[in-house]
C-alpha positions as CSV (number, residue, x, y, z in Angstrom):
1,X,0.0,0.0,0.0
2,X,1.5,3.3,-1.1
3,X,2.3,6.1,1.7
4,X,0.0,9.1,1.3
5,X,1.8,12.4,1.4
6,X,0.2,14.5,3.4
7,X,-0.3,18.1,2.1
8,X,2.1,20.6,2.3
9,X,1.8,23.1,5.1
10,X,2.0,27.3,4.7
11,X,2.5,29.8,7.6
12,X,1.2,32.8,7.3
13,X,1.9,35.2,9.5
14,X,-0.9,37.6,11.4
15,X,-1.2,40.7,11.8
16,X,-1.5,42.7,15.7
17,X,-5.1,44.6,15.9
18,X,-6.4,46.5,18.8
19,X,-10.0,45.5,18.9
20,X,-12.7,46.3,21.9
21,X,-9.3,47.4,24.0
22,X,-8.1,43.7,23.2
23,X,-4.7,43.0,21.0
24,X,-6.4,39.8,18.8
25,X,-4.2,38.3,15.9
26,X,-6.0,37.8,12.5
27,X,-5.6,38.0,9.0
28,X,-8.7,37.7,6.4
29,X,-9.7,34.5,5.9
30,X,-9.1,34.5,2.2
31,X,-5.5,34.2,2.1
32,X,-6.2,30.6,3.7
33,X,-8.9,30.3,1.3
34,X,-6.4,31.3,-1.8
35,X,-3.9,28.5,-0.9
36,X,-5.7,26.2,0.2
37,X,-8.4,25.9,-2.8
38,X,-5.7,27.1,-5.5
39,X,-2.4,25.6,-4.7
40,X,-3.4,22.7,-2.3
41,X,-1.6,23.3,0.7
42,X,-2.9,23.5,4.7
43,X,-2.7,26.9,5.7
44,X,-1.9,28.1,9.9
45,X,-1.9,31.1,11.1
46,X,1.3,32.8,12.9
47,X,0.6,35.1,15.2
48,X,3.2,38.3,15.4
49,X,5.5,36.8,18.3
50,X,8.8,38.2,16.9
51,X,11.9,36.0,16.9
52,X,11.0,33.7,18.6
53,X,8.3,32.1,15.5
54,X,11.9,31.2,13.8
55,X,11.4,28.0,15.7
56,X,7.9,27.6,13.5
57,X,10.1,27.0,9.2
58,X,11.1,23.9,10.9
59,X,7.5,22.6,10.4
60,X,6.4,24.3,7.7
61,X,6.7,23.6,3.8
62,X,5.7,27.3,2.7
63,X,5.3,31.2,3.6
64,X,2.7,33.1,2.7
65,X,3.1,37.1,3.7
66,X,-0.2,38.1,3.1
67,X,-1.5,42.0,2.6
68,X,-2.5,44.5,5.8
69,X,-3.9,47.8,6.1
70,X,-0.4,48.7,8.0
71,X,2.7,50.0,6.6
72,X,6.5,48.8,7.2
73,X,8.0,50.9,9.9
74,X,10.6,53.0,7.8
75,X,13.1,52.5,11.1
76,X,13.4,49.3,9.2
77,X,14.9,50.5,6.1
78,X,16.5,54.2,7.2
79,X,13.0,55.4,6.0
80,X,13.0,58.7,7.6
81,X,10.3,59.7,10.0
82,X,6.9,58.1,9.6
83,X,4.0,59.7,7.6
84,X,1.8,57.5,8.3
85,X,2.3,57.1,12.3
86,X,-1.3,55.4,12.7
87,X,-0.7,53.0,10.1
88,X,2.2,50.7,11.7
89,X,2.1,46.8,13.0
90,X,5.4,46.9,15.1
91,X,4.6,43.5,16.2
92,X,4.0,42.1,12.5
93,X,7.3,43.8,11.0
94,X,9.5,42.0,14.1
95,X,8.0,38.9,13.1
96,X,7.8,38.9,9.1
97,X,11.2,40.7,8.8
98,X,12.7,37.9,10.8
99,X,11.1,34.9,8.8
100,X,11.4,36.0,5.7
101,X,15.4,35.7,4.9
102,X,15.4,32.7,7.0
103,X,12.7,31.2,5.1
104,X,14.7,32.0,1.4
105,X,18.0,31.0,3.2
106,X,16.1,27.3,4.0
107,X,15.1,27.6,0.4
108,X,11.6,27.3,1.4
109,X,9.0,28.8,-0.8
110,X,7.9,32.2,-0.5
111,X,4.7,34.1,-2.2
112,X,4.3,37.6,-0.8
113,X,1.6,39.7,-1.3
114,X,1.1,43.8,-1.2
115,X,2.1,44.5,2.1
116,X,4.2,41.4,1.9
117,X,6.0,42.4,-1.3
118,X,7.0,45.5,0.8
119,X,8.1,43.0,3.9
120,X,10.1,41.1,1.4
121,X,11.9,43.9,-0.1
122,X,13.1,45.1,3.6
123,X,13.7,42.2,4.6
124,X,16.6,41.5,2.1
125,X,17.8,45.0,2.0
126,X,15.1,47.3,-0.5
127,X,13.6,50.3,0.5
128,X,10.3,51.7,0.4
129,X,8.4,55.1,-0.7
130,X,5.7,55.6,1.9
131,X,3.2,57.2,-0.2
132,X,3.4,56.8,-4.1
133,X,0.6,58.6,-4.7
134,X,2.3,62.1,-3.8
135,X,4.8,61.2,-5.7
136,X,5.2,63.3,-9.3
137,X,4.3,60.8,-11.8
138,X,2.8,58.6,-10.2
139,X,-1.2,57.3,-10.1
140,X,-2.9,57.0,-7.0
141,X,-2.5,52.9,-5.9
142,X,-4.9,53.6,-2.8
143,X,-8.3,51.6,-3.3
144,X,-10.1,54.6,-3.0
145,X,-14.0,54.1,-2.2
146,X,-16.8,52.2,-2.9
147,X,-17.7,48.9,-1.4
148,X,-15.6,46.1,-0.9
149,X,-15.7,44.4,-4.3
150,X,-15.2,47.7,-6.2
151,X,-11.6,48.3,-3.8
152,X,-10.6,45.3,-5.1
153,X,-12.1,45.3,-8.7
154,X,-9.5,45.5,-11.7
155,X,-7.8,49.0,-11.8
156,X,-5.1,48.9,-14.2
157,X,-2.6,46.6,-16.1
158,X,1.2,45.4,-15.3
159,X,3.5,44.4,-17.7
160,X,4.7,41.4,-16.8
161,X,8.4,39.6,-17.6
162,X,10.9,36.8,-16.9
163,X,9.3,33.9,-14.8
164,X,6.5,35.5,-13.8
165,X,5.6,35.5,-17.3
166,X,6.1,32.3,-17.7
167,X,4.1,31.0,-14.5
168,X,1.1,33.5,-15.9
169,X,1.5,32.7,-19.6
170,X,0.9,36.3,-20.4
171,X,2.9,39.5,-20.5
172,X,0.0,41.7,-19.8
173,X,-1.9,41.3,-16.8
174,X,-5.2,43.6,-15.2
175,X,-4.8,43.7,-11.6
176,X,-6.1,45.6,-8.5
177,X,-4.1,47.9,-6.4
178,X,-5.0,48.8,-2.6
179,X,-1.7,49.9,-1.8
180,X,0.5,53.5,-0.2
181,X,3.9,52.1,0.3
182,X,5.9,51.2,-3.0
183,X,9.0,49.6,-3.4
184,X,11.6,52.2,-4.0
185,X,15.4,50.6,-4.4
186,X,15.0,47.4,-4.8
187,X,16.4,45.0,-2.7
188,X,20.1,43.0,-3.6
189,X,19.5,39.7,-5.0
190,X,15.6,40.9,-6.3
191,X,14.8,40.9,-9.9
192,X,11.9,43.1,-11.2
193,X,9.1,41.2,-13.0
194,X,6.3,43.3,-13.3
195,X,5.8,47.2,-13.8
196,X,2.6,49.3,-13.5
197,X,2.3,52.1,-16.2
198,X,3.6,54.9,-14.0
199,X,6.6,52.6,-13.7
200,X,5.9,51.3,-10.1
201,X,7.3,48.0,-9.2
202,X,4.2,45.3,-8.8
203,X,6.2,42.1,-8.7
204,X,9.8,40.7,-7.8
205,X,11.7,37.9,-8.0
206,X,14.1,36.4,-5.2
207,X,16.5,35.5,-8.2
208,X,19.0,34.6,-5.3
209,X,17.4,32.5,-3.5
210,X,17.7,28.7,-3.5
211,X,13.8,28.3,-4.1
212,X,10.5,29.7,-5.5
213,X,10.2,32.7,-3.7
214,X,8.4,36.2,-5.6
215,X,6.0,39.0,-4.4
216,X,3.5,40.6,-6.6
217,X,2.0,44.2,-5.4
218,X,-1.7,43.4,-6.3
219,X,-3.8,41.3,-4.3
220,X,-4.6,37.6,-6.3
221,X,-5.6,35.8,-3.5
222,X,-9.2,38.0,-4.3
223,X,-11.7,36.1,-6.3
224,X,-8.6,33.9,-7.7
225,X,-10.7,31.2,-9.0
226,X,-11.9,33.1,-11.7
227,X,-9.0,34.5,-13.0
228,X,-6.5,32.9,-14.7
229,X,-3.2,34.4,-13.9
230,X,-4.1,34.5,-10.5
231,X,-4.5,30.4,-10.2
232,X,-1.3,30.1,-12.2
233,X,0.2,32.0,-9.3
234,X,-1.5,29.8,-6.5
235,X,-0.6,26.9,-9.0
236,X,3.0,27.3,-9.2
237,X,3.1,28.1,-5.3
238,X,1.6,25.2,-4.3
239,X,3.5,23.0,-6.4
240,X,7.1,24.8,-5.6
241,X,5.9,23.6,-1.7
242,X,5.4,20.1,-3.0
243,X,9.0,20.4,-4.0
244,X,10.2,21.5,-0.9
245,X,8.2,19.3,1.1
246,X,9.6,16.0,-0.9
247,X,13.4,17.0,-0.4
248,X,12.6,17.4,3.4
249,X,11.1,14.1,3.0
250,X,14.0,12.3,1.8
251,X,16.6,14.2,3.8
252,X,14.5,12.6,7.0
């Protein structure tokens, strides 16, 4: 009788909120939702502990650094002061920053998403603009208002290159943007994959790392199902954790 591999198992790490005078860790529900209906894994929460959720990659196949309405602390990347002081998730950013190079150094896959792509490009050595939009040149990446499904309704199209491309099979893509921060110099070892038409940077590639690790700006994980390059995405994610999870396998 053969073995049956269990699925692969993603982290993805929470955000700190301060709810009815409470601190309560959460993330929406469908980032789980994403991975597990389009690449096939388990999801589990993290909560924001800090350093000491390191101990956490030894029993996880995957990391998923999902989107927030909270900004990057620019103390992490000699930002300059804040200009957004209500918009910050100290407890996220100790955690996040510290998982991600770890996670690329284990060669563990990595999909990061808005806020994430941000995390990413810190963590590794990028910087950030904390508000594109008054930036000369640029469009306005905020969601802007309306309900729900109109934030995160199609606003305007990336050109997409290199793997990305491939994973996508397209070179044009219509996203949504819900974004203030931006990344700015991009971080060593990152290759840029995808461009908005104000020439902000939607997507990067780890091309250093030992694994599948990329951050797009846009938010996929919404309605992914029906759109195409979005389950390519989830797709290639799940399937890069497969990967990961086998070589653990046989190293056991």
């Amino acid at each position: 009788m053969m073995e049956r591999i269990p699925r692969p198992v993603v982290g993805i790490p929470a955000c700190a909120n301060l709810l009815s005078e409470q601190i309560f860790h959460q993330t929406p529900a469908r980032y789980a939702a994403a991975i597990f209906g389009g690449s096939d894994v388990l999801p589990i929460m993290i909560p924001p502990l800090g350093e000491v959720q390191m101990e956490l990659l030894d029993r996880l196949d995957g990391l998923l650094i999902p989107g927030s309405p909270s900004n990057v602390h620019p103390d992490h990347y000699a930002g300059g002061p804040t200009l957004t002081p209500d918009r910050h998730d100290m407890d996220r950013d100790a955690t996040t920053l510290r998982l991600i190079p770890e996670a690329i150094a284990r060669g563990m896959p990595v999909l990061a998403i808005c806020r994430g792509i941000q995390e990413l490009n810190v963590a590794l050595g990028g910087t950030l603009y904390q508000l594109v939009h008054e930036m000369e040149g640029r469009a306005d990446h905020r969601a802007g208002p309306g309900t729900v499904d109109q934030k995160y309704g199609p606003k305007h199209t990336v050109s997409v290159s290199g793997a990305l491309a491939r994973i996508v099979g397209a070179t044009t893509i219509l996203v949504n943007s819900l974004h203030w921060q931006a990344i700015d110099a991009v971080a060593p070892g990152c290759v840029v994959e995808a461009r908005a038409p104000d020439g902000t940077i939607e997507a990067v590639r780890v091309g250093s790392a030992r694994g599948w690790a990329f951050g797009v700006q846009w938010h996929p994980e919404w309605e992914y199902a029906g759109d195409s390059a979005s389950l390519a995405l989830f797709h290639a994610f799940g399937n890069a954790c497969r990967v990961y999870q086998q070589r653990l396998r046989k190293v056991a």
